[in-house]
PAKOLMAR-253666 format. One record per residue (C-alpha): residue in three letters; x, y, z. Coordinates in steps of 0.1 Angstrom, whole numbers, plus 2048, in hexadecimal, padded with zeros to 3 digits. Layout:
! residues N
timar ala&px X&py Y&pz Z
...
This chain:
! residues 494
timar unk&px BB3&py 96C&pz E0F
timar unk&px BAD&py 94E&pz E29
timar unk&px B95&py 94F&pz E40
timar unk&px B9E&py 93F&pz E62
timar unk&px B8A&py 932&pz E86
timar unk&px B8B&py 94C&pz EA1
timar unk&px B97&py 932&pz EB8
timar unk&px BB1&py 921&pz EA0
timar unk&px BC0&py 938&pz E87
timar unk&px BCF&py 918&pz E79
timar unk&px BA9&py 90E&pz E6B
timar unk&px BAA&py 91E&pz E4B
timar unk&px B94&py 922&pz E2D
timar unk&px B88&py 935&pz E0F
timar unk&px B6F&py 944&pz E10
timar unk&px B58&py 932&pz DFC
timar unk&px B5F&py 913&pz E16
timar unk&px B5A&py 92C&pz E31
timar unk&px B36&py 936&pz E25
timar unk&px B30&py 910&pz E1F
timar unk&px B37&py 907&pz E45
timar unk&px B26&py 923&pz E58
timar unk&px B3E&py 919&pz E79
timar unk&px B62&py 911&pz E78
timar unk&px B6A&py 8E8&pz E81
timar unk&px B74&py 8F2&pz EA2
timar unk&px B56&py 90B&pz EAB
timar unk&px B67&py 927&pz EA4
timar unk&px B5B&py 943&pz E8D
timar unk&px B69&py 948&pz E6E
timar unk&px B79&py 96E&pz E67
timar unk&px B98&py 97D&pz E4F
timar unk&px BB5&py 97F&pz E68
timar unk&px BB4&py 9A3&pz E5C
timar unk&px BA5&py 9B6&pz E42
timar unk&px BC5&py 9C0&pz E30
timar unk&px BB6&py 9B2&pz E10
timar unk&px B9B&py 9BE&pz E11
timar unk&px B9F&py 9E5&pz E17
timar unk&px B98&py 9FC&pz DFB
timar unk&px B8F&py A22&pz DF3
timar unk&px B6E&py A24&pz DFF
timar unk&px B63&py A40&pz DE6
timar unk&px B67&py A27&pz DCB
timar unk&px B45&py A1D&pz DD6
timar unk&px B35&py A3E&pz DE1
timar unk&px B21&py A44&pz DBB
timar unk&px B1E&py A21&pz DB6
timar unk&px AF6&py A12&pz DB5
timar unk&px AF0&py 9F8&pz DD5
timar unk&px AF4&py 9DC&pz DBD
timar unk&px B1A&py 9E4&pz DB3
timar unk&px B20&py 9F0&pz DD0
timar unk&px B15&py 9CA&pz DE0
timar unk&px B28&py 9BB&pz DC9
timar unk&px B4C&py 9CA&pz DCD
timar unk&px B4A&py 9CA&pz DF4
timar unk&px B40&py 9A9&pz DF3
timar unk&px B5A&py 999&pz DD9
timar unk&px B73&py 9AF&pz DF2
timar unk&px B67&py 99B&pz E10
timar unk&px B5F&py 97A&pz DFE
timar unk&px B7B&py 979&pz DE7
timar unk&px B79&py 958&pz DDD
timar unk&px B58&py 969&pz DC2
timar unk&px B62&py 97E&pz DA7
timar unk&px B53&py 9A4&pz DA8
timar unk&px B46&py 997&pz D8A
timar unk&px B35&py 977&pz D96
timar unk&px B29&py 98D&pz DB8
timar unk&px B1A&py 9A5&pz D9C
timar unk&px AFD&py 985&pz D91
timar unk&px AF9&py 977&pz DB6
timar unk&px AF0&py 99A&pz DC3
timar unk&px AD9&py 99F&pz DA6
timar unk&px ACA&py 97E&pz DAC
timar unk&px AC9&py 985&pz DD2
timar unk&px ABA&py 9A7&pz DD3
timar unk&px AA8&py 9AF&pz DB5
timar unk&px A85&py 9B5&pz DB2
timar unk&px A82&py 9A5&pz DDC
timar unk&px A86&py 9CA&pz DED
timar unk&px A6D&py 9E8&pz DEA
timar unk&px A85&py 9FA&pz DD7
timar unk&px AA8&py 9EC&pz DC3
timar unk&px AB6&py A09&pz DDC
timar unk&px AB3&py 9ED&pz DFA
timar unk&px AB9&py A02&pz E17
timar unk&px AB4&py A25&pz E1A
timar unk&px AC0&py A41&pz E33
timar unk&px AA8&py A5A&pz E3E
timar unk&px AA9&py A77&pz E54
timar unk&px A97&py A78&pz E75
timar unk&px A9E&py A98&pz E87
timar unk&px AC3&py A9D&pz E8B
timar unk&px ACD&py A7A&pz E84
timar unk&px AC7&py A61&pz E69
timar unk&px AB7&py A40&pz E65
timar unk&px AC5&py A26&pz E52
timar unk&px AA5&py A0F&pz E46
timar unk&px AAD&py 9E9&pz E45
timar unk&px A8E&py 9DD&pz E46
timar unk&px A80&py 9DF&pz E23
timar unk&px A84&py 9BD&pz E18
timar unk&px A6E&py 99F&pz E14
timar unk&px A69&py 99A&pz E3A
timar unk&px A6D&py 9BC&pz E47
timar unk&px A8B&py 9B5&pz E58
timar unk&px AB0&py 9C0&pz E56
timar unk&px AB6&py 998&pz E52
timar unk&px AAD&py 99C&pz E30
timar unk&px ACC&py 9AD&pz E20
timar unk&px AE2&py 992&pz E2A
timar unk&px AC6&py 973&pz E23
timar unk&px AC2&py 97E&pz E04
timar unk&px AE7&py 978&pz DF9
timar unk&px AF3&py 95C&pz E10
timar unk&px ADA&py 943&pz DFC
timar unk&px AE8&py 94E&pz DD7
timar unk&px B0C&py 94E&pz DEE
timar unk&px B07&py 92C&pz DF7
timar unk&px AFF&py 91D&pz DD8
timar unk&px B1A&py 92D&pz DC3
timar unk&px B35&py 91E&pz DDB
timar unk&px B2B&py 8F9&pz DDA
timar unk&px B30&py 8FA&pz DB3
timar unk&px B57&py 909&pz DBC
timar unk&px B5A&py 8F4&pz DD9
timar unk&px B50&py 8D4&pz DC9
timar unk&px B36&py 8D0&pz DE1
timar unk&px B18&py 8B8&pz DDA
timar unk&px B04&py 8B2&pz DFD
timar unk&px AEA&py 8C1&pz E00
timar unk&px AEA&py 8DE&pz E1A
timar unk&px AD6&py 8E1&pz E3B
timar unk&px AD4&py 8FF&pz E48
timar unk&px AD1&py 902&pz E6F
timar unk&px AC8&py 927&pz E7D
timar unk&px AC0&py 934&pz EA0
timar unk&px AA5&py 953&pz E9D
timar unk&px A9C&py 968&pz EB9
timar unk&px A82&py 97A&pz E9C
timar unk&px A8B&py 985&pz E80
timar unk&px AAC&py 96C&pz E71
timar unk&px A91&py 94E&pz E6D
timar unk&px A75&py 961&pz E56
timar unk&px A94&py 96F&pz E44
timar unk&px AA9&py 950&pz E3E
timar unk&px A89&py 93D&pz E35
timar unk&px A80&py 951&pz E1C
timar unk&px AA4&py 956&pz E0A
timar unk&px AA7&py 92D&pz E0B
timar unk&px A83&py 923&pz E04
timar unk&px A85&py 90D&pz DE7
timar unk&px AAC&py 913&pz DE0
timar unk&px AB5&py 8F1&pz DCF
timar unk&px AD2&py 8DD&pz DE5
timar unk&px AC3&py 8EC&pz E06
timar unk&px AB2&py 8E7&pz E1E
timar unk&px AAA&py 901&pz E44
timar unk&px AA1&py 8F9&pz E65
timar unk&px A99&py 917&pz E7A
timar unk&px A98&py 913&pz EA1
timar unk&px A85&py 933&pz EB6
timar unk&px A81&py 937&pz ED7
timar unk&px A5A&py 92B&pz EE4
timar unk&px A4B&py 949&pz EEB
timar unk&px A66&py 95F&pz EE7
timar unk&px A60&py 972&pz EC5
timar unk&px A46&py 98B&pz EBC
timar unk&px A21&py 979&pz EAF
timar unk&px A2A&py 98A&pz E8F
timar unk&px A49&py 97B&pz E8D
timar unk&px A3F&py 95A&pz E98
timar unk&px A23&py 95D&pz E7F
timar unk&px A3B&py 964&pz E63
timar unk&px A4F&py 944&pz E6B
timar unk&px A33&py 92E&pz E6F
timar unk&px A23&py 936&pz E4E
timar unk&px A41&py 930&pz E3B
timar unk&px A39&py 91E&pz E19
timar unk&px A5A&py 907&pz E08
timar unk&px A60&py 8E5&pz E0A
timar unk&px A81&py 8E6&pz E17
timar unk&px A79&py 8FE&pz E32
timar unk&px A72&py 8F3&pz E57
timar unk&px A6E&py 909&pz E79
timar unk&px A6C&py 900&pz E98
timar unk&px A68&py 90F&pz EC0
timar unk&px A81&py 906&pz ED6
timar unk&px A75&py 907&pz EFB
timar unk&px A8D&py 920&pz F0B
timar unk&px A9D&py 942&pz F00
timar unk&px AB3&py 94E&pz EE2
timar unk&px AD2&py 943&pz EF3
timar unk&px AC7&py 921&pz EF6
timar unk&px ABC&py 91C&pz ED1
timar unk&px ADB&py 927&pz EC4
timar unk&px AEF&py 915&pz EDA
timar unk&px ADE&py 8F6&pz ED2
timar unk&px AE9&py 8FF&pz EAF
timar unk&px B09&py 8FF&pz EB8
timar unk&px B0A&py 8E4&pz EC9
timar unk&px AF8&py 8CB&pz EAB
timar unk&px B17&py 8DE&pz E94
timar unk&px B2F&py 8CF&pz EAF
timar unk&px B20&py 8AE&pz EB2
timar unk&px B1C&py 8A6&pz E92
timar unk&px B3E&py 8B1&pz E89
timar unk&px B4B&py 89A&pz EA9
timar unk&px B36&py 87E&pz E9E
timar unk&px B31&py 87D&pz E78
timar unk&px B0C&py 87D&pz E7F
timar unk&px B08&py 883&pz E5A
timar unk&px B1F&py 874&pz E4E
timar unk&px B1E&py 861&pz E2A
timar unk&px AF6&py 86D&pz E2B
timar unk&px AF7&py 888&pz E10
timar unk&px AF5&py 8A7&pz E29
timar unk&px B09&py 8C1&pz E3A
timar unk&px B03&py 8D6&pz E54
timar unk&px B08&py 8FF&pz E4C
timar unk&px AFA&py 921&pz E5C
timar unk&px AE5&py 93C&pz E53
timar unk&px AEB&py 94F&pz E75
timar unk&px B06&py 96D&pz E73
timar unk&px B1A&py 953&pz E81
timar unk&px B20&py 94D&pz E5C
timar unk&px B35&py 964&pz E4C
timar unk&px B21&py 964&pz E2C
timar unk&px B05&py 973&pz E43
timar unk&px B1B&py 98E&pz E4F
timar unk&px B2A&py 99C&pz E32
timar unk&px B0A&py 9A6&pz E1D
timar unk&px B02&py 9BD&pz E38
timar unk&px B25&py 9CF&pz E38
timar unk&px B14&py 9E3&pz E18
timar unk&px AFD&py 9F4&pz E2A
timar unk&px B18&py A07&pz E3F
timar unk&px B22&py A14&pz E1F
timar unk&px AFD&py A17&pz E0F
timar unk&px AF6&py A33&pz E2C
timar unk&px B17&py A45&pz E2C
timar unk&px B14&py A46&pz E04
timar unk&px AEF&py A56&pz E0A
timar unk&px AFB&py A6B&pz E20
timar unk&px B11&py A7B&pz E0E
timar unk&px AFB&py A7E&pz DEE
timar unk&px AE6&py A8E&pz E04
timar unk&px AF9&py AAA&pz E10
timar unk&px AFC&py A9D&pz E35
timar unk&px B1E&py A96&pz E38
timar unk&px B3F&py A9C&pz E23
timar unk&px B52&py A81&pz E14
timar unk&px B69&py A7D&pz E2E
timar unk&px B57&py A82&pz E48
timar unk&px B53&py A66&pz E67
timar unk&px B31&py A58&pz E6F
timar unk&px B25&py A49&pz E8C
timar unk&px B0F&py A28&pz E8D
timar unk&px AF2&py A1F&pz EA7
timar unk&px AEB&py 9FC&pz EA7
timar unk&px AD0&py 9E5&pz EB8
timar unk&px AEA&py 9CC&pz EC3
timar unk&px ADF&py 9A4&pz ECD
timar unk&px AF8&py 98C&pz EBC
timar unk&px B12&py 9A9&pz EB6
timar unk&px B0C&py 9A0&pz E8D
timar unk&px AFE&py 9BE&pz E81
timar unk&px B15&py 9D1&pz E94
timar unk&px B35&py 9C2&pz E8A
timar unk&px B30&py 9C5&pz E67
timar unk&px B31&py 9EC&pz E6F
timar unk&px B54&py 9E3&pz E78
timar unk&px B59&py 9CF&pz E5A
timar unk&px B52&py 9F0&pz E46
timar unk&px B66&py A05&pz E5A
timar unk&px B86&py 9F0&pz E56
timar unk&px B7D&py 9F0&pz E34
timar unk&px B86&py A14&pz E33
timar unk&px B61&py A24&pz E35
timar unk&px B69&py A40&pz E4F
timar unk&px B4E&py A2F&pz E69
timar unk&px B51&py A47&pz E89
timar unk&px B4A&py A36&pz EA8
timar unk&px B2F&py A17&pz EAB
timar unk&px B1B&py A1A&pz EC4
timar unk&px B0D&py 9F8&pz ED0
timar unk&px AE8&py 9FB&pz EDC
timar unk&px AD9&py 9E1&pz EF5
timar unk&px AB8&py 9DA&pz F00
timar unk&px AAE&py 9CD&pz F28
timar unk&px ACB&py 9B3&pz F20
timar unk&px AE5&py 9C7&pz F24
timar unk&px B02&py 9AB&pz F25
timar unk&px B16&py 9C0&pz F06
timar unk&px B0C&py 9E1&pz F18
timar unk&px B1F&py 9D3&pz F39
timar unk&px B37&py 9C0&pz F25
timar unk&px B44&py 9DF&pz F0E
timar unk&px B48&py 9F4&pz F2D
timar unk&px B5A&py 9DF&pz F3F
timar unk&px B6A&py 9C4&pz F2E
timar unk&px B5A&py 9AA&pz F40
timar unk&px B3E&py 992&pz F2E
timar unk&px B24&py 980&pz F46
timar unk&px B05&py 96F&pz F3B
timar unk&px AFB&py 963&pz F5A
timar unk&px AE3&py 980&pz F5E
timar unk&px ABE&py 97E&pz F5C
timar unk&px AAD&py 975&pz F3E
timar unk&px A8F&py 994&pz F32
timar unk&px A79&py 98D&pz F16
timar unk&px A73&py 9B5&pz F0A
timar unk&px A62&py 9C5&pz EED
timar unk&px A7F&py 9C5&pz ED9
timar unk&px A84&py 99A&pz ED9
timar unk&px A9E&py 99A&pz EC2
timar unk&px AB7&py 9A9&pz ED7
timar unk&px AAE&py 98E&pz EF2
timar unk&px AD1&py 97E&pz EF4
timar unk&px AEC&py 97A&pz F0D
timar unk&px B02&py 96B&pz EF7
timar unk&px B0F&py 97D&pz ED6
timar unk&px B20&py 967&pz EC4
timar unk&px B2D&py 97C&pz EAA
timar unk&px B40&py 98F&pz EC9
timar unk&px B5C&py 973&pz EC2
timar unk&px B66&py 983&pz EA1
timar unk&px B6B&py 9A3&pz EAD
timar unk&px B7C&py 997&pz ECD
timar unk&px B96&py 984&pz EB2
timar unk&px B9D&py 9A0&pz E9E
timar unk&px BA5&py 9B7&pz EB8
timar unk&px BBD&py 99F&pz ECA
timar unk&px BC6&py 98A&pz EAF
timar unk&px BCA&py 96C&pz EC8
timar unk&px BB9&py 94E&pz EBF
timar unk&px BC3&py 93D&pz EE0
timar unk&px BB2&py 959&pz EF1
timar unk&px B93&py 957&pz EE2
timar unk&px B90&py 935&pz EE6
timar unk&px B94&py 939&pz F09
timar unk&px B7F&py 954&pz F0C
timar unk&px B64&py 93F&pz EF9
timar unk&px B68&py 920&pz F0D
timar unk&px B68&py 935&pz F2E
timar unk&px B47&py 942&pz F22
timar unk&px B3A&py 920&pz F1A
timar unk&px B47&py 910&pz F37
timar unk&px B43&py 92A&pz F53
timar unk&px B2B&py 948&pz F48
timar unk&px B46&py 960&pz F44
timar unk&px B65&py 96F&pz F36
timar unk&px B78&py 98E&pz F3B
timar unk&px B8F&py 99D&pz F24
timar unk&px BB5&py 9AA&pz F26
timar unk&px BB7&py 9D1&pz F2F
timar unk&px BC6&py 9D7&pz F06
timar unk&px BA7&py 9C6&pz EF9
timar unk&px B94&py 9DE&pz F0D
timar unk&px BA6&py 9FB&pz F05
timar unk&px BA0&py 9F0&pz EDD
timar unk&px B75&py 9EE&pz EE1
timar unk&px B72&py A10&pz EF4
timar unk&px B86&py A1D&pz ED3
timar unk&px B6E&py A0A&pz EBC
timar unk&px B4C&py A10&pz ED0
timar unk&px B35&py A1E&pz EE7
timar unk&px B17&py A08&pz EFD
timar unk&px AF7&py A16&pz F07
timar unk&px AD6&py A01&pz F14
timar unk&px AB1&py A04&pz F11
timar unk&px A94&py 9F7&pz F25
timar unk&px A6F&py 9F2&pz F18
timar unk&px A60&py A12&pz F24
timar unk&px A82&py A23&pz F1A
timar unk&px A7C&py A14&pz EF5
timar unk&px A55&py A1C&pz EF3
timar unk&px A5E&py A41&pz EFF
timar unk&px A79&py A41&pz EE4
timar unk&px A5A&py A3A&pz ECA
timar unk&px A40&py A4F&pz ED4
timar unk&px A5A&py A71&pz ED6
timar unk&px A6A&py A69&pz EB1
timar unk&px A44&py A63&pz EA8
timar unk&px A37&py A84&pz EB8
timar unk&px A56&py A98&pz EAA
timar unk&px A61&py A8B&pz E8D
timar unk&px A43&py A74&pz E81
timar unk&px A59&py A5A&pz E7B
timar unk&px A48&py A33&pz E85
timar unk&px A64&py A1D&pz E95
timar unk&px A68&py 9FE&pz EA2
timar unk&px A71&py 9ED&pz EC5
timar unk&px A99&py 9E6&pz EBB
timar unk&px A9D&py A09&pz EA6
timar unk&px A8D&py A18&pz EC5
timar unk&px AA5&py A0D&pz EDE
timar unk&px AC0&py A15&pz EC6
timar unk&px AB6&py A33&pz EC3
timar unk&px AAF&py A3F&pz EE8
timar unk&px AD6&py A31&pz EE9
timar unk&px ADC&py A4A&pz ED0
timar unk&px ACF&py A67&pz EE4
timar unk&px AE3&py A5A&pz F03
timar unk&px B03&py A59&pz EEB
timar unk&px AFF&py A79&pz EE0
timar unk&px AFB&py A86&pz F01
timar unk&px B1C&py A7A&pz F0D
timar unk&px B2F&py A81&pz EEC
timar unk&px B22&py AA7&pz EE2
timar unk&px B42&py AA5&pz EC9
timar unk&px B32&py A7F&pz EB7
timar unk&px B30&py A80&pz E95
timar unk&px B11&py A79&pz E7B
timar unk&px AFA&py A65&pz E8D
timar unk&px AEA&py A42&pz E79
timar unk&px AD2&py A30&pz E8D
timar unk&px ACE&py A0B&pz E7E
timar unk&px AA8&py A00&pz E7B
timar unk&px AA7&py 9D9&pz E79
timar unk&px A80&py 9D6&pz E73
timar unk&px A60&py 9E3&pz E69
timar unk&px A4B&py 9F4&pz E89
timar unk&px A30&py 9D9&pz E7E
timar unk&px A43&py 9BB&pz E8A
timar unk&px A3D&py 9C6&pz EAA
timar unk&px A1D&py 9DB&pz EAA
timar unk&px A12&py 9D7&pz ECE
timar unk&px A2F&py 9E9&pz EDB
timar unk&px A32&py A05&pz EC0
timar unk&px A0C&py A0B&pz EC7
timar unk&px A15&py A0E&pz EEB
timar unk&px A2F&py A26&pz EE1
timar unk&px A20&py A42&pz ECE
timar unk&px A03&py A43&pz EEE
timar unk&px 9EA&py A2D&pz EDB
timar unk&px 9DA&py A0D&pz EF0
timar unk&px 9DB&py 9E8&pz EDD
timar unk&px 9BE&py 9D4&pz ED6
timar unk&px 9B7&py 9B0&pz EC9
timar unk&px 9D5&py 999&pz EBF
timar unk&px 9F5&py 9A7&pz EAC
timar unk&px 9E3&py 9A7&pz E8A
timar unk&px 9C7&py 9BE&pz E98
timar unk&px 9E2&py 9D0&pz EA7
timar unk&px 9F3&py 9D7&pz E85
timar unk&px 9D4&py 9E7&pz E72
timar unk&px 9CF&py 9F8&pz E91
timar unk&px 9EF&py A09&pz E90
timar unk&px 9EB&py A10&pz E6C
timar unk&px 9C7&py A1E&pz E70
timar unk&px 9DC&py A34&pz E8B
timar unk&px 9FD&py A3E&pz E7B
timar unk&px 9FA&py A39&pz E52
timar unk&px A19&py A27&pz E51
timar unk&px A12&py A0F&pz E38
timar unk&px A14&py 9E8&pz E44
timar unk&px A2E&py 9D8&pz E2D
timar unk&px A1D&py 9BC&pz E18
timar unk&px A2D&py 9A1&pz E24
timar unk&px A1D&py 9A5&pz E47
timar unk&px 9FA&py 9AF&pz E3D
timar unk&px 9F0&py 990&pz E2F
timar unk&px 9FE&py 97B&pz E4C
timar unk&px 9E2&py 975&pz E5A
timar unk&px 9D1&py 966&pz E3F
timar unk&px 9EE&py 94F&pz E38
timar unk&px 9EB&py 928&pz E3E
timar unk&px A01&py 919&pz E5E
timar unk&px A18&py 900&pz E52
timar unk&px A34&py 8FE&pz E6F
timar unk&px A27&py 8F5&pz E91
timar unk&px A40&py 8DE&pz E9F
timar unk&px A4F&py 8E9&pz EC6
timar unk&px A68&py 8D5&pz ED7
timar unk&px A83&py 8D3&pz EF7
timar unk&px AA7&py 8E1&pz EF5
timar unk&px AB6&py 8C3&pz EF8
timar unk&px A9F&py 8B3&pz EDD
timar unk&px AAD&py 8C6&pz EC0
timar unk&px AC8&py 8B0&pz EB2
timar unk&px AB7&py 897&pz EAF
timar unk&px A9A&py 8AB&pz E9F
timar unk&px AB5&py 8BC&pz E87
timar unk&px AC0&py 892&pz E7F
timar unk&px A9C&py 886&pz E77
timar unk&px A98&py 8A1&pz E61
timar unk&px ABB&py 89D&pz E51
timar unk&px AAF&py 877&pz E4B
timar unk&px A8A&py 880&pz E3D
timar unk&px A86&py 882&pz E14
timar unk&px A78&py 8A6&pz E0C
């Protein structure tokens, strides 16, 4: 199976070459022109331990691995890194369920895919040959920086550079970032929002590529965003982890359709709930959940995508984005026209704003459902699951699951219900302390035994000792300073 840009279905690859790159030569994303190849009988999987199960979706989507050789890289990805070999569990709140993402190394969702893409990344240089040595580039709006910096840290033949927005992440996630030990790891802020990091990531991929900027100097450019389809695919398993629980469990019948609530930013998370469900898994509707920045809400409803909206920095930053890149996959798929996307995408870049034809339309209000959530909205969400159900959440599980409610309410015939939580509640303990009626005091650390001393919910280990933890990465710089940040370092011995 080839793998081919979203905006020029004549830019092929394997997918080996594909995880290698990150972005397509032209800026496009790389996707299957279909997933033909890649279907197979879900209940194959159903009995099978999270580790098998990993490693014969992935050789499905990644064919260019063995199920074999994806057997040893998920071992060496996952084992011994999550609370339990399990990875993410589903539990039940109320009527609905909660699939847990967030019990990984950095309490974040993030961690599934970071995990793999480093082992991913390594096993494809030795089949494609390649001998630079790789520098990551990655946009974070929270929780993609601590994650990737922690799956590369170290990795021989790599090296990361993670841009975040100044001011624009949670002081716990910030704090994770900045303490980050490795000597080929390096963060920096970016002065602006989300958008603008990863754009200026894009853009260094295009002008190095237009250039040769690194040419003949040992080093190549690739992705640990879900840009990169090696960070999308790892978290297709989880789809299948939580319908698999489900039905062990007694809550649905194999068979039976299940709907998925995601906290929706960059539209990767999400996607890879369609990856699954034209895999065969019988995924219901997904329901894409938005927070003040509604731009998918608005775009989903009415087929029209504008980011020249305001900008709000909410309690849930990593669904601050106006741009979701990994929209162009999808927007591929359903159309199959390359020259439309790349229109689209150009239109975007160019102008603000796209809208697409009335059949592509008709195809998303098949596939999914939009809902928003503002801050109070969100902290309501977490005090009433707290009060009734005694369940802790966080800011982007809360908005997804207020969505939730709103979908249900408008669908009384839905199916199962899965609300996707992306982090731990104590990456953000300001805002869930607000939520369950409680008032904050001292800075975020203070904040997080406070909630503890209130709740029980244990703080995961990784984020009680942050405060304790040396700072190493200080560095803050302009937008339009970042390529040649991204060349200096690029040029610097490690």
């Amino acid at each position: 199976m080839q793998y081919q840009s979203t905006r020029d279905k004549n830019l092929k690859s394997g997918s080996a070459q594909a995880v290698l790159n990150g972005l397509a030569p032209d800026g496009g994303l790389y996707t299957m022109p279909s997933f033909d190849e890649a279907r197979f009988d879900y209940r194959e999987v159903l009995d099978l331990d999270t580790f098998a199960m990993s490693a014969r979706i992935l050789s499905k989507l990644l064919p260019d691995f063995s199920e074999e050789e994806m057997t040893k890289l998920v071992h060496d990805g996952y084992a011994g890194k999550f609370e339990t070999d399990h990875l993410t569990p589903t539990v039940s709140v109320g009527e609905d369920h909660i699939l847990e993402l967030f019990r990984g190394p950095t309490s974040a969702f993030k961690d599934v895919a970071l995990s793999m893409l480093p082992r991913l990344m390594t096993a494809a240089k030795g089949k494609c040959g390649f001998t630079d040595e790789i520098m990551i580039l990655t946009a974070t709006s929270g929780d993609t920086g601590k994650a990737a910096m922690e799956g590369f840290c170290n990795v021989p033949g790599t090296r990361i550079i993670v841009f975040y927005p100044y001011g624009g992440v949670s002081a716990v996630q910030q704090a994770q970032m900045a303490t980050q030990a490795g000597e080929n790891v390096c963060v920096c802020a970016v002065r602006g929002n989300f958008d603008d990091a990863q754009t200026g990531v894009k853009n260094i991929f295009a002008s190095v590529g237009r250039e040769g900027l690194l040419k003949g100097k040992g080093v190549s450019l690739s992705s640990a965003n879900s840009i990169n389809i090696g960070r999308l695919a790892p978290q297709v398993v989880y789809y299948y982890r939580s319908y698999a629980d489900l039905v062990k469990a007694g809550r649905i019948r194999t068979g039976d359709k299940v709907d998925f609530v995601v906290p929706t930013g960059n539209f990767g998370d999400i996607l890879a709930g369609y990856f699954a469900k034209e895999m065969g898994l019988p995924v219901g509707k997904l329901v894409c959940a938005s927070n003040a920045n509604n731009v998918l809400t608005d775009f989903l409803r009415t087929g029209r995508y504008d980011r020249r909206r305001p900008f709000y920095k909410t309690v849930s930053p990593s669904m601050d984005i106006l741009v979701s890149s990994n929209l162009e996959r999808l927007l591929y798929l359903l159309s199959g026209d390359d020259k439309l996307v790349a229109g689209l995408m150009k239109s975007l870049s160019e102008e603000g704003a796209y809208e697409v034809p009335a059949e592509v339309l008709e195809k998303l209000h098949e596939l999914l459902w939009a809902g928003c959530c503002d801050d109070e909205a969100a902290k309501a969400a977490i005090g009433k699951v707290w009060r009734e159900d005694h369940y802790l959440c966080d800011t982007h599980t809360a908005v997804a699951w207020d969505v939730a409610q709103q979908y249900k309410k408008e669908n009384p015939a839905h199916n199962a219900v899965v609300v996707l939580s992306t982090a731990s509640p104590y990456k953000f303990p300001a805002a869930v302390l607000e939520g369950i009626g409680e008032r904050a005091k001292g800075d975020e650390f203070d904040v997080m035994e406070q909630l503890y001393d209130v709740t029980g919910v244990p703080v995961p280990k990784n984020l009680a000792s942050l405060r304790e933890r040396e700072v190493r990465h200080r560095d803050v710089i302009e937008r339009d300073e970042m390529l040649d940040y991204v060349l200096g370092k690029a040029a610097a011995k490690k």
